[in-house]
Each structure stands twice: as C-alpha cells, then as structure tokens.
SEDREN-813148 format. One record per residue (C-alpha): residue number from 1; residue in one letter; x, y, z. Coordinates in Angstrom, 2 decimals. Layout:
<rs>
R num residu      xx      yy      zz
R NUM      A       X       Y       Z
...
</rs>
This chain:
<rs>
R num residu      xx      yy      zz
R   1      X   21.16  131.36 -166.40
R   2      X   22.44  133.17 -163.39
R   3      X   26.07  134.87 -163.62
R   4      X   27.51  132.33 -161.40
R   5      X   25.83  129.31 -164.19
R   6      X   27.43  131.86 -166.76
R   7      X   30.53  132.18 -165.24
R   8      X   31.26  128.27 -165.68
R   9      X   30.20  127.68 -168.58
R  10      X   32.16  130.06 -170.19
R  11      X   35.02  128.27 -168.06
R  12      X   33.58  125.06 -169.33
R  13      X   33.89  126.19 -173.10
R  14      X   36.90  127.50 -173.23
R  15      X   36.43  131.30 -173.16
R  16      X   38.23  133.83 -170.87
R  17      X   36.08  136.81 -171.42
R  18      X   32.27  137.88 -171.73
R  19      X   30.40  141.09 -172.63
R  20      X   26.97  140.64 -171.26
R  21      X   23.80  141.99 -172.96
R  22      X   22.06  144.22 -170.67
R  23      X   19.06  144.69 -173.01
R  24      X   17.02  142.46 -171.64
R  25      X   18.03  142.22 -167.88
R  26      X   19.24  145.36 -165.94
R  27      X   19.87  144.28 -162.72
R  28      X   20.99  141.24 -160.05
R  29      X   21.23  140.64 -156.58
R  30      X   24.37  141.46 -154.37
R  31      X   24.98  137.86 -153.21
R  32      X   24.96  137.03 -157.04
R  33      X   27.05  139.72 -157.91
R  34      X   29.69  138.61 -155.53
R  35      X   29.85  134.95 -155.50
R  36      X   30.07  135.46 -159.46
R  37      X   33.24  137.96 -159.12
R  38      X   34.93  135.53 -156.96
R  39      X   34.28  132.74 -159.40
R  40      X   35.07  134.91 -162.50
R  41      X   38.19  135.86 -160.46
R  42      X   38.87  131.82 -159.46
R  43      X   38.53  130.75 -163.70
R  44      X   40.45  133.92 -164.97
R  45      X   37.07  135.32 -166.69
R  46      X   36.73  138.67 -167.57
R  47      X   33.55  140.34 -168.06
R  48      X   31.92  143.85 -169.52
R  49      X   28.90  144.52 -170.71
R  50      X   26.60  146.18 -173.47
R  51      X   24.59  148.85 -172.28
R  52      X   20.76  148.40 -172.67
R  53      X   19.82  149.80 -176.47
R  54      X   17.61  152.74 -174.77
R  55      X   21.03  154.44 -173.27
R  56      X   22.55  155.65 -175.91
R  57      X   25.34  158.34 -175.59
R  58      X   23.77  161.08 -176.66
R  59      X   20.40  160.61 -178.45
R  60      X   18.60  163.35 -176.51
R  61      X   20.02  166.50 -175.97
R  62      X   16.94  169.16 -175.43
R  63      X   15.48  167.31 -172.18
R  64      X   17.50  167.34 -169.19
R  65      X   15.68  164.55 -167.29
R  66      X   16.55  162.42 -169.96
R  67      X   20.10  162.78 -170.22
R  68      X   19.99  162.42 -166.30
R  69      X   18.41  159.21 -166.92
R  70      X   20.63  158.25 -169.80
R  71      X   23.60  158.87 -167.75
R  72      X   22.30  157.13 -164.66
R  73      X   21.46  153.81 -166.39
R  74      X   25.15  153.83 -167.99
R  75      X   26.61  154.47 -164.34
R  76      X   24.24  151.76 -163.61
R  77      X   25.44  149.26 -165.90
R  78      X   28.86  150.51 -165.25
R  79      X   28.56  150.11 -161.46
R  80      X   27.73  146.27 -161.99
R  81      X   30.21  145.53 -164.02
R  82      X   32.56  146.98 -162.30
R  83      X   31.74  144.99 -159.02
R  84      X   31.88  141.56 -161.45
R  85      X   35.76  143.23 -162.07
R  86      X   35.25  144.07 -165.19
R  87      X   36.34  146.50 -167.40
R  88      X   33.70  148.87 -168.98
R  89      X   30.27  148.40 -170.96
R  90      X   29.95  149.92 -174.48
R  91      X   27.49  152.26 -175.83
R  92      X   26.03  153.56 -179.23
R  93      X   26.53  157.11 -179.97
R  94      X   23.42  158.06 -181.48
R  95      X   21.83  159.83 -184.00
R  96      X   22.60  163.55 -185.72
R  97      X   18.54  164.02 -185.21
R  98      X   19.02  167.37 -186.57
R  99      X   22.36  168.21 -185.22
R 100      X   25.07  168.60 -186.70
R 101      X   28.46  166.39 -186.55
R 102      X   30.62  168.96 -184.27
R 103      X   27.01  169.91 -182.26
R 104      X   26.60  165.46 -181.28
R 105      X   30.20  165.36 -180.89
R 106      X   30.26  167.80 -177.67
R 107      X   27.17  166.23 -176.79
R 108      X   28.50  162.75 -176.50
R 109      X   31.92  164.17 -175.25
R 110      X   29.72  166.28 -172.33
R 111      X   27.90  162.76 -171.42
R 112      X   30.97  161.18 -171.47
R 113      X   32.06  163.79 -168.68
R 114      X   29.32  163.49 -166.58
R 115      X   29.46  159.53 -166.44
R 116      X   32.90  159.30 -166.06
R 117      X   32.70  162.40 -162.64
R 118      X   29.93  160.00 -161.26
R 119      X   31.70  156.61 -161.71
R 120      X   34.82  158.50 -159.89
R 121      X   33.09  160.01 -157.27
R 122      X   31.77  156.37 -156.47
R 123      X   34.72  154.59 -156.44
R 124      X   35.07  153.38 -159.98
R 125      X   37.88  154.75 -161.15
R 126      X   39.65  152.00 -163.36
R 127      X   36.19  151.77 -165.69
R 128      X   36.09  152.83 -169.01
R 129      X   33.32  153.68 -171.80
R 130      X   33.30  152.10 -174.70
R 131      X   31.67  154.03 -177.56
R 132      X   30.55  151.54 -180.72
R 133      X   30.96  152.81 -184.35
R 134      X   27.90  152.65 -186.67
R 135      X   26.53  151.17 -190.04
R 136      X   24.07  154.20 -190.32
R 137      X   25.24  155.74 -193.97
R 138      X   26.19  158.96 -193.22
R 139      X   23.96  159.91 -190.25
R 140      X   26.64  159.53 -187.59
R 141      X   28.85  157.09 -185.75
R 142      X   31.76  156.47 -188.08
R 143      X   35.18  155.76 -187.25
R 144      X   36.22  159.66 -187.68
R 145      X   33.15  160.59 -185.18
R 146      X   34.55  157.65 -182.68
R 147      X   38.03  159.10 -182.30
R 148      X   36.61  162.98 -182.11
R 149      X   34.67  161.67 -179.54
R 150      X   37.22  160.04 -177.25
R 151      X   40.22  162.41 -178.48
R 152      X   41.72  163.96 -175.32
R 153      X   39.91  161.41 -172.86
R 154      X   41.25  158.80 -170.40
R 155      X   37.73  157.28 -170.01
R 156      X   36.04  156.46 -173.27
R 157      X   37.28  154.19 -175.58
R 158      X   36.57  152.60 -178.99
R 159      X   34.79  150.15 -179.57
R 160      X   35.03  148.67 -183.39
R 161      X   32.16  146.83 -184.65
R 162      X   33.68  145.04 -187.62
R 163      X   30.71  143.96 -189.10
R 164      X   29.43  147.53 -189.16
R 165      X   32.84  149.34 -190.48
R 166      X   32.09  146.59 -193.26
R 167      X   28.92  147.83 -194.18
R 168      X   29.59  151.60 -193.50
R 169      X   33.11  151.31 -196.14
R 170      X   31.29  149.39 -198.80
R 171      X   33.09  146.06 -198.26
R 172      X   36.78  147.82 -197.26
R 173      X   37.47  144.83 -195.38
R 174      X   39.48  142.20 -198.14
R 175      X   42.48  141.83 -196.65
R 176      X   44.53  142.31 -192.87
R 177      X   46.08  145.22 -194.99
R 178      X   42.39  147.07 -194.05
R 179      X   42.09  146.20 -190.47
R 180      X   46.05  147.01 -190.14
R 181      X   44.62  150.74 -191.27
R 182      X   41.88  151.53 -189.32
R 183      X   44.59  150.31 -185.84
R 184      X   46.93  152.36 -186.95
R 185      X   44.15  155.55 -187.54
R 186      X   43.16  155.32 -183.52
R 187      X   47.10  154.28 -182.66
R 188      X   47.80  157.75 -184.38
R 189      X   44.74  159.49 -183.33
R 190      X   44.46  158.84 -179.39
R 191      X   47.75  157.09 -178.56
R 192      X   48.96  153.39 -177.78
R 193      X   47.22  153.32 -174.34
R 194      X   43.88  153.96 -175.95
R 195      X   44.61  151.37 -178.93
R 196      X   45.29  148.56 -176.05
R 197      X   42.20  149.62 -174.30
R 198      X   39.91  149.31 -177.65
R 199      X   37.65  146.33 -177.81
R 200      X   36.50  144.76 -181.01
R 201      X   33.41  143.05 -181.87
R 202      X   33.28  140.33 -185.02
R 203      X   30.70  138.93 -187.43
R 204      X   29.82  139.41 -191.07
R 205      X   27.14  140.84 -192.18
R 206      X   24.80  142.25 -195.25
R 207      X   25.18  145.80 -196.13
R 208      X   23.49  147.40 -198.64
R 209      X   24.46  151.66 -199.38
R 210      X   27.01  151.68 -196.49
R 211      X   23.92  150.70 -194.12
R 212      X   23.67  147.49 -191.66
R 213      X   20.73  145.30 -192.46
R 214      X   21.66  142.24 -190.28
R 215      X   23.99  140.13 -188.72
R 216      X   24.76  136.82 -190.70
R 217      X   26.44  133.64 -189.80
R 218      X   30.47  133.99 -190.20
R 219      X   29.96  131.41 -192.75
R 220      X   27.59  133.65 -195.32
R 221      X   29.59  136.34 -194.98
R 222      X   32.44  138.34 -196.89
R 223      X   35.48  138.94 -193.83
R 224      X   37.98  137.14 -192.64
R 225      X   38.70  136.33 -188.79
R 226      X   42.10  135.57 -190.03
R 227      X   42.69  139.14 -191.42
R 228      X   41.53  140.34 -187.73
R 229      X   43.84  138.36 -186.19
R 230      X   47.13  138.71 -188.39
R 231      X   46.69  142.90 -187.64
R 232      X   46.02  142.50 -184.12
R 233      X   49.37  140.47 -184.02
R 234      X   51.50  142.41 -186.48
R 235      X   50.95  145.69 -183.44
R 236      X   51.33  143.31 -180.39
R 237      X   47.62  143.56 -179.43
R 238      X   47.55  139.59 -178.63
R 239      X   45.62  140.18 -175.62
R 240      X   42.95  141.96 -177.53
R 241      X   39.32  141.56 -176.32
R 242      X   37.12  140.29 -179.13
R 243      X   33.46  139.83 -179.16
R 244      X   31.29  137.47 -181.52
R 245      X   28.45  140.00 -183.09
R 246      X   27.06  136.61 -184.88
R 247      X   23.81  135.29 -184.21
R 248      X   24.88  131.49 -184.54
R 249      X   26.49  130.32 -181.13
R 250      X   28.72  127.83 -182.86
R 251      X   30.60  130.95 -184.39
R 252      X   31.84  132.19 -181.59
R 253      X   33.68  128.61 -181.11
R 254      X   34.93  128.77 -184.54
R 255      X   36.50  132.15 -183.37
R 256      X   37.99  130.82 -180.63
R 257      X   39.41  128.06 -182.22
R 258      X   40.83  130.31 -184.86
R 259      X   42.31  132.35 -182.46
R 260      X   43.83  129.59 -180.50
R 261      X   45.52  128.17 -183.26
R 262      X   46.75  130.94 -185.25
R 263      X   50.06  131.68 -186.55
R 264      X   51.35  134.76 -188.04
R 265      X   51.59  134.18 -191.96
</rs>
C-alpha cells in the first residue's frame, strides 16, 4: 500500500494515528510524501515511525563511520516523518556489548546530540526521538537506563513498550496500580512536558527470566488494556499515543474499541 492507500484506510477504520515500520521500506517519493501529508492533515491522522532495526541508538561506539551512518539513517527516517507532520520515530538503545551502563548511557545521550543538531540545522525543529525500553534481562534498556538517557533533554523521549516492561519486571503488570507507577517514575524523573510527549506501545507477551521471547495475541496474554487506560486517565494523559505491538490485526481494533468506550472505574 502506498501512504496515501494507508492514509485512508486508517481513516476508514477508525484510527487517528500510525507509527510506520521502516524496517522493511526506507524511503518514498516526494509527490507521495506530500499528497499523503495533505490527506493525513484533511482526516486528522497523525503519523511517526519506527526506525529500521539496524539504527539503533548506540550499538557501535568504536567505528566512526558507523555512528555517522547510524545517525544519518535516524535523521533520515526523521526527515520523512517529519514532512508526513508527524511527530518523531522511535529507536532501540542497544546493547552494553562490553560497556558499561554509565559508558552506553553517554553514548546514546552523545547520538542523541548529534541527531537532534542535524534535524535543527535542517529545519526540523518540533521532532522528537523516541528511545524504546527493553526485555533484554539485565543487559541494558530498562526503564532506569530510558530516563538517564533522556534526563536533561528536550529532544528524546520515552517510549514504553508494555509488553517488554512485562517481561523485563517478571509479570509487574496486575493491576493500573503498576502502570500508575512507572508514569509517575518519568513524571518525577524528566517533568510533565516529557510525560505528555511519551508514547506507549501495547501487546502481551511471553517472558521467560525477565527476557522477551515473542509477541502474543492480546487474548493469550497476562495484561490488561483496561489497566493502561484507567492510569493514563487518572494523570490526564487522554490524548496519549498508543501503539498495538500485537501480531494479530484484529487486536489493534479491540484496542480501539476499548479505548473508545472506556470509563474511569
């Protein structure tokens, strides 16, 4: 489907956001570009994107012409979405790969710098980075890492993978009590701006030793949407942008529905 095709069916189905998945296409034309912002624009869709899987934050750190190439295919990704109107993309973090916590931090704050210089000095000012928390034990990419990361910046932003704080707690996630926690730990941590600004992405999953090992239908799974939704309410994030992580289509309806016809217990 082109973006334009995209951009009404999402109309069609009720939805008034997108992220798109770069990983598999990287690039469109101009024309397409445009006639899909003015559409988007026309329906009241919003988009942003994921970056491709290879451009992670800061994997690499000992080569410089691959962190130049990191960095340009994240203001890449950036630079399209932010000619669709959009918001910002999201990113993984990366690895320790012999690092150590503080040592990845910088590097992913540093990245962060760089992206966020070249996206200004092009005109992009109003983008942001989203930076995606991690089921990987306790390599790196936790909640904690997320706000070091973005403490202190105007430009990158979390991004909470529920699924994956699921499997990275042990199965915290039993009640809205949980999910009223972890808003209130970036609320505290980088400020109320940076809490509106934080996307959230939603499916259930298995877990096994605080570890992702796939995505799974919302129906197969241990959370509850309504527990998302009841904390997003109870701190006045209505507007909150919330991605389906599942890989059944139909479950992203469900969400929607849920959302739709919610109402504070």
């Amino acid at each position: 489907m082109t973006l334009v095709e995209v951009t009404r069916w999402l109309a069609e189905q009720g939805f008034a956001t997108c992220e798109l998945d770069f990983k598999n296409r990287f690039s469109f034309g101009e024309d397409e570009i445009e006639e899909a912002r003015g559409l988007a624009g026309e329906l009241g869709i919003s988009y942003r994107a994921h970056a491709p899987l290879f451009a992670i934050l800061a994997m690499e750190h000992d080569s410089i012409g691959r962190v130049n190439s990191i960095v340009g295919s994240l203001t890449h990704a950036m630079k399209i979405v932010g000619n669709l109107g959009g918001s910002g993309i999201t990113t993984h973090p990366g690895f320790l790969k012999g690092l150590t916590r503080e040592e990845r931090i910088t590097f992913c704050r540093l990245n962060g710098e760089k992206l966020e210089k070249k996206l200004a000095d092009a005109g992009y000012p109003q983008l942001r980075l989203g930076v995606e928390n991690m089921a990987h034990g306790p390599d790196f990419g936790s909640l904690d890492d997320l706000l070091a990361i973005c403490e202190g910046s105007d430009f990158m932003r979390p991004v909470i993978d529920w699924g994956h704080y699921q499997a990275h707690s042990d199965g915290e996630l039993k009640d809205a009590a949980a999910y009223t926690r972890v808003l209130e730990r970036i609320g505290s941590g980088l400020g109320r701006t940076a809490l509106e600004e934080t996307t959230y992405q939603f499916s259930a999953i298995e877990y096994k030793d605080n570890r992702e090992r796939k995505h799974l239908p919302y129906a197969e799974g241990d959370v509850d949407f309504n527990h998302l939704l009841q904390a997003l309410t109870e701190h006045g994030l209505t507007d909150a942008y919330i991605v389906s992580e599942s890989p059944v289509l139909e479950d992203a309806q469900t969400f929607r529905a849920m959302a739709a016809e919610f109402s504070p217990g």
